[in-house]
One Martini backbone bead per residue (centre of mass of N, CA, C, O) as a GRO file, in nm:
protein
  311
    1UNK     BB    1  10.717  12.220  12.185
    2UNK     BB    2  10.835  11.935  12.165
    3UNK     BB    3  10.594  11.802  12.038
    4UNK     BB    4  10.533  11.952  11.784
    5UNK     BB    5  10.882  11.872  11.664
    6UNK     BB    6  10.800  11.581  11.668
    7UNK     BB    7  10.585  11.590  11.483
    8UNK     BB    8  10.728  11.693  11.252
    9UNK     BB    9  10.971  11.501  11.205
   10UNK     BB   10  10.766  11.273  11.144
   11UNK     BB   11  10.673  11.397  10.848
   12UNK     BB   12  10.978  11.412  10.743
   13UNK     BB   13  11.012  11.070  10.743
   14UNK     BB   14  10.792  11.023  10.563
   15UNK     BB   15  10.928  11.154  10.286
   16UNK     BB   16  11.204  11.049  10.315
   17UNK     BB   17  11.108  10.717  10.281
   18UNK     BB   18  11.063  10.803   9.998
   19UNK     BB   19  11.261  10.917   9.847
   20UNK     BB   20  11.471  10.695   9.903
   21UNK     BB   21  11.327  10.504   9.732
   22UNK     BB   22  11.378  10.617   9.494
   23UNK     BB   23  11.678  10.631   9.488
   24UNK     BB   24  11.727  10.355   9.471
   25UNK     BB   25  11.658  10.295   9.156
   26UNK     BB   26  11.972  10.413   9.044
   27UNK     BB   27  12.124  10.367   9.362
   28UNK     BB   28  12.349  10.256   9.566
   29UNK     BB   29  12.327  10.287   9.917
   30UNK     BB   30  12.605  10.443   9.956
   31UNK     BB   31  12.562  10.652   9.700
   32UNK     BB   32  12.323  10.791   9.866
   33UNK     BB   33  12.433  10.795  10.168
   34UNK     BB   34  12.680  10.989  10.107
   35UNK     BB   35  12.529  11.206   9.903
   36UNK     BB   36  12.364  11.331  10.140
   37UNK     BB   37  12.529  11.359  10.391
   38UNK     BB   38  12.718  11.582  10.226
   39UNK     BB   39  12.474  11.770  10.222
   40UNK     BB   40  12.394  11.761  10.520
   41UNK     BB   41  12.679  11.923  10.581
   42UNK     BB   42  12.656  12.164  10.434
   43UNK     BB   43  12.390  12.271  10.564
   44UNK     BB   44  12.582  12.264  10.859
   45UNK     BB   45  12.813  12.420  10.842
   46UNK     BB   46  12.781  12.721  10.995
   47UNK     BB   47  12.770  12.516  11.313
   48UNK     BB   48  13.044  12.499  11.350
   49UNK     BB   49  13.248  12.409  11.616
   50UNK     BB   50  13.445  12.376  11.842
   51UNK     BB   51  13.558  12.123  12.123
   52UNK     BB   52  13.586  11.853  12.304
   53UNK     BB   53  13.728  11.554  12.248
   54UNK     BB   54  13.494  11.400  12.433
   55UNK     BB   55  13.260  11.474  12.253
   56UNK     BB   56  13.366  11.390  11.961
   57UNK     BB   57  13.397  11.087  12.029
   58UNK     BB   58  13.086  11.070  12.082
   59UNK     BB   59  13.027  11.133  11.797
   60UNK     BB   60  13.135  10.908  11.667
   61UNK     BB   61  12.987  10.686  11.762
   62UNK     BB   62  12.688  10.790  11.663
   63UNK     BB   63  12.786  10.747  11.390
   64UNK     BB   64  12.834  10.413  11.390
   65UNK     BB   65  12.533  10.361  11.449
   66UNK     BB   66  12.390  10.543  11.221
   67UNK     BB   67  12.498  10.389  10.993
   68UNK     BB   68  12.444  10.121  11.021
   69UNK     BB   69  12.121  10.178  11.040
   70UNK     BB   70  12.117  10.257  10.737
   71UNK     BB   71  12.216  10.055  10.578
   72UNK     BB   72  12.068   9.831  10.697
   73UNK     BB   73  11.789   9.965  10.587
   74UNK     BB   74  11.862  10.028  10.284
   75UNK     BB   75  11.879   9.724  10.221
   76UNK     BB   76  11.581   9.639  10.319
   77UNK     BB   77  11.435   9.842  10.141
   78UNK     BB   78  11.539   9.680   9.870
   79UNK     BB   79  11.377   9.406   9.963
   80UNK     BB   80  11.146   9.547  10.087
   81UNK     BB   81  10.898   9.724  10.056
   82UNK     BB   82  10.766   9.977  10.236
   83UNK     BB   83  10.528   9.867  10.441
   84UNK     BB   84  10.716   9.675  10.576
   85UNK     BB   85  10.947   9.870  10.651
   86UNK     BB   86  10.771  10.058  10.834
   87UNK     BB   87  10.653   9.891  11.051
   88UNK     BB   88  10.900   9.748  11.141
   89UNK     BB   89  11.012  10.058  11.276
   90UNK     BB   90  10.766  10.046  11.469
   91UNK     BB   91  10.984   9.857  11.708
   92UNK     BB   92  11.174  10.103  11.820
   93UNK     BB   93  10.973  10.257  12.048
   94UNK     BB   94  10.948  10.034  12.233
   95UNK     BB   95  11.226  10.011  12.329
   96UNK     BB   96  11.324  10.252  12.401
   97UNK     BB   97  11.095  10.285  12.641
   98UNK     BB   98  11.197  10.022  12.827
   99UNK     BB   99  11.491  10.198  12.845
  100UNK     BB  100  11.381  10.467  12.946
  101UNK     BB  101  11.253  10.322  13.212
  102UNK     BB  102  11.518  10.221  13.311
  103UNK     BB  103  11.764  10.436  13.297
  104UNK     BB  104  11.593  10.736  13.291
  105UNK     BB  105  11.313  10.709  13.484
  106UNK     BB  106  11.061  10.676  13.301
  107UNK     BB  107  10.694  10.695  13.320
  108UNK     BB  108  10.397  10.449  13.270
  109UNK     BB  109  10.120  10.381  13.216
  110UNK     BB  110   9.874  10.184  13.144
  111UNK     BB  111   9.827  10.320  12.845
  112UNK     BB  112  10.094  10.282  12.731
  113UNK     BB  113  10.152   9.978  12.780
  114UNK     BB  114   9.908   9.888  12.598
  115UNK     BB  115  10.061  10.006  12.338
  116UNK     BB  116  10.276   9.808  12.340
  117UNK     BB  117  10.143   9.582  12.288
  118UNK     BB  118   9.969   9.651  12.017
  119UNK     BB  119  10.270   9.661  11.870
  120UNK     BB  120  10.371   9.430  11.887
  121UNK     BB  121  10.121   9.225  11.774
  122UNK     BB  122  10.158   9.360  11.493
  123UNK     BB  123  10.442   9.259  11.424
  124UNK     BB  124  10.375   8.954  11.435
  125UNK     BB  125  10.149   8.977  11.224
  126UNK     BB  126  10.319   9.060  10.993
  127UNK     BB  127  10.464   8.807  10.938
  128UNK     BB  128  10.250   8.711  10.770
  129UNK     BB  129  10.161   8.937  10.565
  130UNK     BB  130  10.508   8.893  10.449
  131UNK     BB  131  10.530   8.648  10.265
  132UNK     BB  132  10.479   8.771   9.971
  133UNK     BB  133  10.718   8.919   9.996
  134UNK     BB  134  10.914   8.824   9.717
  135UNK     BB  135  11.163   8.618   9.767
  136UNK     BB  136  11.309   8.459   9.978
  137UNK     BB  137  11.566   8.529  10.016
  138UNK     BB  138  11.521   8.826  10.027
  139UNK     BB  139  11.333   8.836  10.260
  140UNK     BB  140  11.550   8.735  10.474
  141UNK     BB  141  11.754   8.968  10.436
  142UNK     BB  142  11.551   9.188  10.507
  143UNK     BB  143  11.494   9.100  10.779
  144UNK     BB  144  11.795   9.106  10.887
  145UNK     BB  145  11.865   9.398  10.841
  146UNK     BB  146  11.613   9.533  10.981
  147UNK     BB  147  11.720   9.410  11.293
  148UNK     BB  148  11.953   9.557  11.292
  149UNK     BB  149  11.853   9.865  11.240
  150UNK     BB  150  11.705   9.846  11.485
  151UNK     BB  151  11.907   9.815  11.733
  152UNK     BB  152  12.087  10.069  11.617
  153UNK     BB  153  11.878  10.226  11.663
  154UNK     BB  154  11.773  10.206  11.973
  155UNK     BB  155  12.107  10.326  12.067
  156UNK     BB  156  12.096  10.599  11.941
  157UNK     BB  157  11.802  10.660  12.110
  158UNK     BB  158  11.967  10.669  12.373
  159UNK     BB  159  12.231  10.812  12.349
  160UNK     BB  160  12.082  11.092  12.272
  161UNK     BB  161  12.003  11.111  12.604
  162UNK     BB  162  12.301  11.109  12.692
  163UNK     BB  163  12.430  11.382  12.506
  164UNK     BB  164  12.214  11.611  12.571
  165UNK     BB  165  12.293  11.706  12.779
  166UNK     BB  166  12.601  11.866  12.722
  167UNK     BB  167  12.484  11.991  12.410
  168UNK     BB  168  12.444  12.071  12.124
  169UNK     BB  169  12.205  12.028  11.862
  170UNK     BB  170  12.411  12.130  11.617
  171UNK     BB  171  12.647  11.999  11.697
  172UNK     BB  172  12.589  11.736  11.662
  173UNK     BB  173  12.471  11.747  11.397
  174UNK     BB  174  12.748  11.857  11.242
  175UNK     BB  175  12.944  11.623  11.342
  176UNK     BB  176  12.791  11.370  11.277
  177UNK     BB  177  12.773  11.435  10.961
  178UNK     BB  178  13.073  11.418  10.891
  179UNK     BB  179  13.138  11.131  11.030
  180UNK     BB  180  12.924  10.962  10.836
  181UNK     BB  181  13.077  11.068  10.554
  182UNK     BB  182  13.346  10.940  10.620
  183UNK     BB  183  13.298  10.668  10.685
  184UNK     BB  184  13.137  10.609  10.399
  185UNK     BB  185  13.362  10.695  10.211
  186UNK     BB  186  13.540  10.444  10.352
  187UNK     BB  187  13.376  10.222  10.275
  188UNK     BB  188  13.359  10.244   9.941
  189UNK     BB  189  13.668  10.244   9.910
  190UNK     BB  190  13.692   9.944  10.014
  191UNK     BB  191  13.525   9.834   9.809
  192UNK     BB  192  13.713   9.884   9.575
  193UNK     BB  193  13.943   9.799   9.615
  194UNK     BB  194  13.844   9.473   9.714
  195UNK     BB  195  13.591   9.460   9.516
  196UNK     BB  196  13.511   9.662   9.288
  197UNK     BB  197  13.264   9.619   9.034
  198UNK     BB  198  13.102   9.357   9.189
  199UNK     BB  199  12.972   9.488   9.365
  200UNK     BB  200  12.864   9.737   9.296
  201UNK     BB  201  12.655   9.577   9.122
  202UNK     BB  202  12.497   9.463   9.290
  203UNK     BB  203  12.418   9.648   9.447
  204UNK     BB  204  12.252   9.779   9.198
  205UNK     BB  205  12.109   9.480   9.205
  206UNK     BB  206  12.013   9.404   9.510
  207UNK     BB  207  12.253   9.259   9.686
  208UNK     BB  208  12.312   8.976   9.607
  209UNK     BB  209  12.447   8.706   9.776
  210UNK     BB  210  12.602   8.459   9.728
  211UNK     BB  211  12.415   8.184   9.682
  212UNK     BB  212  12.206   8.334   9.525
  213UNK     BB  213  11.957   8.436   9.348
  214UNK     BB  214  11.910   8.642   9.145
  215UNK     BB  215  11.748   8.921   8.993
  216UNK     BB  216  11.609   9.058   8.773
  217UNK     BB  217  11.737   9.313   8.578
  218UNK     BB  218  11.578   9.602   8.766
  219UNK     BB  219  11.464   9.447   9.024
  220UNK     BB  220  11.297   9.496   9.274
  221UNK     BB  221  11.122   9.345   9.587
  222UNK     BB  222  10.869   9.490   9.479
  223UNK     BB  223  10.896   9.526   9.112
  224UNK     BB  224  11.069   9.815   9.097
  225UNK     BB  225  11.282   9.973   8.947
  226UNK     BB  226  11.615   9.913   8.835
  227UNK     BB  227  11.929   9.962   8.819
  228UNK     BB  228  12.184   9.848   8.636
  229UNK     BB  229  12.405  10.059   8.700
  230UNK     BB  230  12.740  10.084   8.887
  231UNK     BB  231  12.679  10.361   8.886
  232UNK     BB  232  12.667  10.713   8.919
  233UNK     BB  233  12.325  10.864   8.895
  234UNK     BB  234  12.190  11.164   8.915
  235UNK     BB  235  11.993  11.289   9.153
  236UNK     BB  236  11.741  11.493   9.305
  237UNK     BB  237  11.632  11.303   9.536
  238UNK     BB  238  11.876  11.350   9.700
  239UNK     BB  239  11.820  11.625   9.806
  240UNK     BB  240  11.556  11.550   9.950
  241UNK     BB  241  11.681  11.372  10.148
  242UNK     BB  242  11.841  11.560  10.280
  243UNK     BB  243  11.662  11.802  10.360
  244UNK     BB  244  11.457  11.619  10.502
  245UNK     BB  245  11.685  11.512  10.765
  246UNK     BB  246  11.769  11.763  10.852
  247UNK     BB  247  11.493  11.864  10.965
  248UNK     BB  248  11.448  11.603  11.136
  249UNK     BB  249  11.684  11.620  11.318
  250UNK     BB  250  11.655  11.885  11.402
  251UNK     BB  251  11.417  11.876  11.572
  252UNK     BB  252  11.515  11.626  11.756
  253UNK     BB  253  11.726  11.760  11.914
  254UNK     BB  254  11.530  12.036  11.997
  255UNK     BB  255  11.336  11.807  12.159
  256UNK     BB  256  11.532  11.680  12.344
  257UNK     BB  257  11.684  11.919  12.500
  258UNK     BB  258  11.425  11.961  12.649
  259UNK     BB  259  11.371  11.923  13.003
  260UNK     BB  260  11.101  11.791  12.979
  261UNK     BB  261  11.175  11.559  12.765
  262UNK     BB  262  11.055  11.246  12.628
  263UNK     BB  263  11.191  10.983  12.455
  264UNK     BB  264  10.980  10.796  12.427
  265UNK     BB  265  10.741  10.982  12.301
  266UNK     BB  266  10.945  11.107  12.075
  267UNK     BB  267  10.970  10.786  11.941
  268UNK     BB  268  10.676  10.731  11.860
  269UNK     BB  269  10.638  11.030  11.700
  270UNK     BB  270  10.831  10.926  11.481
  271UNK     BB  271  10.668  10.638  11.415
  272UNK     BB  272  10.431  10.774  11.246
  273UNK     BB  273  10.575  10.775  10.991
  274UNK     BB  274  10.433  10.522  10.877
  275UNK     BB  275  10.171  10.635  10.753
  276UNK     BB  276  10.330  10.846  10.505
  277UNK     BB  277  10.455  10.547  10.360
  278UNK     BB  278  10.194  10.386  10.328
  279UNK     BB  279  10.008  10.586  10.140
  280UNK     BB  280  10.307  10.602   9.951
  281UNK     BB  281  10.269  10.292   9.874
  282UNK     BB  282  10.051  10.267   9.771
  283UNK     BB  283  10.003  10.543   9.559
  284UNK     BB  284  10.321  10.488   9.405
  285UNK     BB  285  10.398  10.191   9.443
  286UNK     BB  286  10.150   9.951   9.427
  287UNK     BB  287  10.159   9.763   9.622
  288UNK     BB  288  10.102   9.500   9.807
  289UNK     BB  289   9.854   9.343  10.040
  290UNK     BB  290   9.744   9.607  10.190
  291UNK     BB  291   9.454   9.520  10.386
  292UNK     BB  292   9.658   9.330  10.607
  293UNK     BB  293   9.846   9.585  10.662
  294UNK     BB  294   9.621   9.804  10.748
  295UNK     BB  295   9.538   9.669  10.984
  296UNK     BB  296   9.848   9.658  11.102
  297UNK     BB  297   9.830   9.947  11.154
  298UNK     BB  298   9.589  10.036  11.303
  299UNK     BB  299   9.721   9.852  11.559
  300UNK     BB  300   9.963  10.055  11.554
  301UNK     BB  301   9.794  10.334  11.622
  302UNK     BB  302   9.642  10.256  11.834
  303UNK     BB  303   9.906  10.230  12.022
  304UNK     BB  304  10.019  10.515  11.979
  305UNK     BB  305   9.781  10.680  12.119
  306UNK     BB  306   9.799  10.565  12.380
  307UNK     BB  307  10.074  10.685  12.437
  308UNK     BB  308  10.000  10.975  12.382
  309UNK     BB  309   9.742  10.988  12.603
  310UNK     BB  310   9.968  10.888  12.850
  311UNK     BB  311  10.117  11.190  12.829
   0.00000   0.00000   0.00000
């Protein structure tokens, strides 16, 4: 069962980092994910209950690695292309792996670790194939961003399986959302108060940062049109940012929280949504390079298999 929903989360998450990729065409990387995760906490609102100090406290920390990972990601999503940003967090299941083999002694044969080396080399591969994505500064931003993403998605994801001892899938879900929407409204509130409109612009023009040349206004780092104003835009596709990632991490929890349940296996499968990314970014969004990319899917893909058939 517990592969079954994780199948499902990973399909969800593909058509998420679709989605929120639209999303920020009109609107700043807070202002999306502010207004997203309140729509998803209203979504789990009725799942509400009192609990331990003790829990909230570790959900609060939960939440500070997921903002991290979100802010951190859809930054670098706005900075680099849709399939090099999907590739790119294809790096994450490689370490949960090799830490839920030392921390939570999970064992894998000889089949998953050839699949960790084959994810490995995609990924090095990448490196040559995204030199022509945007212009060096935004690329270097990009990968900057994404490397922070990586490192915070996968301290969330091993948190994850050490929180899920001792609670249920919905409190953990509805408590963590709830500080993720305090924190990122906190953070919203620090940027005006202290900087302004001026930031508030920047990010909603692709979030150059001083010393560096801006992007013409309008201009994605993918070349996909972006929004000029600094204000909030109301998009209906922040609604299915909302509705998808409630449902990909309902899942994702209570795959997580069954007895028999491997973290590294769960993390693997669930970014196979890189997939659903990839031909999404070629399909819908005109990407560039793509036939470099397709290769290095594919060896990224083979390495997912095999980690699959070895579980």
């Amino acid at each position: 069962m517990w592969l079954l929903l994780a199948v499902v989360s990973a399909a969800l998450l593909g058509f998420y980092d679709v989605a929120k990729k639209q999303a920020l065409r009109k609107n700043g990387t807070f202002a999306v994910l502010l207004v997203a995760t309140a729509l998803s906490t209203v979504f789990v609102s009725p799942f509400f209950r009192l609990g331990p100090v003790e829990d909230h406290l570790k959900l609060v920390l939960k939440a500070v690695l997921v903002t991290a990972s979100w802010v951190s990601g859809m930054e670098g999503l706005k900075r680099l292309p849709l399939t090099t940003v999907s590739t790119i967090k294809g790096s994450r299941p490689v370490f949960v792996v090799i830490f839920s083999v030392l921390l939570f002694g999970e064992r894998l044969d000889w089949m998953q670790w050839t699949g960790i080396v084959l994810v490995i080399v995609a990924l090095y591969l990448l490196g040559f194939t995204s030199r022509s994505d945007g212009t060096v500064e935004v690329r270097k931003a990009g990968f900057l961003w994404m490397g922070l993403s990586v490192v915070t998605g996968v301290l969330s994801a091993l948190y994850d399986k050490h929180i899920m001892q001792g609670m249920e899938p919905l409190f953990v879900q509805s408590w963590t959302n709830l500080f993720i929407t305090i924190i990122l409204a906190l953070c919203v509130l620090f940027k005006r108060l202290f900087f302004g409109t001026n930031t508030l612009r920047s990010e909603a023009t692709g979030g150059v940062s001083r010393g560096c040349p801006p992007r013409p206004l309008g201009v994605q780092g993918d070349g996909s049109p972006q929004a000029s104003s600094p204000r909030f835009t109301w998009d209906w596709t922040i609604v299915l940012v909302a509705v998808l990632i409630t449902a990909a991490d309902a899942c994702y929890f209570f795959a997580l929280k069954q007895p028999d349940a491997l973290l590294s296996v769960i993390s693997v499968i669930r970014r196979a949504s890189v997939l659903v990314t990839f031909l999404c970014g070629a399909l819908l969004f005109k990407e560039d390079n793509l036939r470099a990319k397709a290769l290095n899917m594919l060896l990224l893909a083979a390495g997912v298999v095999l980690l699959l058939l070895g579980s």
